[in-house]
N, C-alpha and C positions, 0 to 999 in steps of 0.2 A: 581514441575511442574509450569513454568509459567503463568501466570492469563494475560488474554486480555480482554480489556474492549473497548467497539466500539458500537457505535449506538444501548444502553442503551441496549445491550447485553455484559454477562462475558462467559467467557468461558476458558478453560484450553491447556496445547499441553505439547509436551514432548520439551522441552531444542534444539535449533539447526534448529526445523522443521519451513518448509517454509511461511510466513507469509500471502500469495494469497492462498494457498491451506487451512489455519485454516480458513480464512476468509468464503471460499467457503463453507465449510465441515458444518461451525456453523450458514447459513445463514447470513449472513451481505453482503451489498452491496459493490462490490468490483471494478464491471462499470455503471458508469450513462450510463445512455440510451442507443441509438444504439451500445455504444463502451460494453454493455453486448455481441454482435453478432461478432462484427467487433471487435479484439484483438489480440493479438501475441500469444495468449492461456500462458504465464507464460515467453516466451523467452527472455523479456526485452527490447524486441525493438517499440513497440507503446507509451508506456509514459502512457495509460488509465487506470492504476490498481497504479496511484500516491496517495499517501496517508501523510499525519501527524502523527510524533511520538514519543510519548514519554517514554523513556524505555532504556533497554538494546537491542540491534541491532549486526546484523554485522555489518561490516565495507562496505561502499559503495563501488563498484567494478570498473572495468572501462570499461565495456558495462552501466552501471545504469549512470556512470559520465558521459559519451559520452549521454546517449540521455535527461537525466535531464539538460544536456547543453544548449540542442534546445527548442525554442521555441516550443509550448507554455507554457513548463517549466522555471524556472530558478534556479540554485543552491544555488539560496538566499533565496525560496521560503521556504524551509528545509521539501520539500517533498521527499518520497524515492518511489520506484516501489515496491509495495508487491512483488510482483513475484522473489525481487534479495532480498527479507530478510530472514533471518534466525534467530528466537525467540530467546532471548540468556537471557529474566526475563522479569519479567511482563512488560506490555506495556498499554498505552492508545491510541487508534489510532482514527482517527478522516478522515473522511472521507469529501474532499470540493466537491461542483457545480461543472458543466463544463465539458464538454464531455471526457477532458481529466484529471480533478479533479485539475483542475488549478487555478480555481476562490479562494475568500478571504472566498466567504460564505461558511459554514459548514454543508454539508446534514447532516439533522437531523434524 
């Protein structure tokens, strides 16, 4: 099983499962502020559930490339959407500032 490490919680999932939904399940913050209310609920289209990662991943889709295209993203940033991952080995994920988790800084 997988091991994910994030905002000085570990936690475990089975191989494949979706990376916004372990997040939620284990409490870890998944939207800064109002984008906790206001969000796509997992469909991949607001960009607010952006994340830092280190690990084994899917492979990014082209709904995830299409909106990590757009501002306030960029695909240099080497943020992914939890909501388009699927666990595939342990990960460290790291969660940034910014309504759409855009910022450099690292909620802590």
């Amino acid at each position: 099983m997988p091991t994910i490490k994030t905002q000085g919680k570990t936690f475990e999932c089975e191989s494949g499962a979706n990376l916004r939904q372990i997040m939620l399940k284990n409490g870890a913050i998944v939207y800064n502020g109002a984008a906790n209310t206001v969000n796509c609920h997992g469909l991949g289209t607001c960009g607010t559930c952006a994340v830092e990662i280190e690990g084994a991943v899917s492979e990014m889709g082209w709904r995830e490339k299409a909106r990590l295209s757009l501002p306030p993203h960029s695909l240099e940033k080497n943020r992914r959407l939890s909501c388009q991952v699927a666990v595939l080995g342990d990960l460290t994920v790291l969660k940034h500032q910014g309504f759409w988790g855009q910022e450099d800084e690292i909620l802590q």
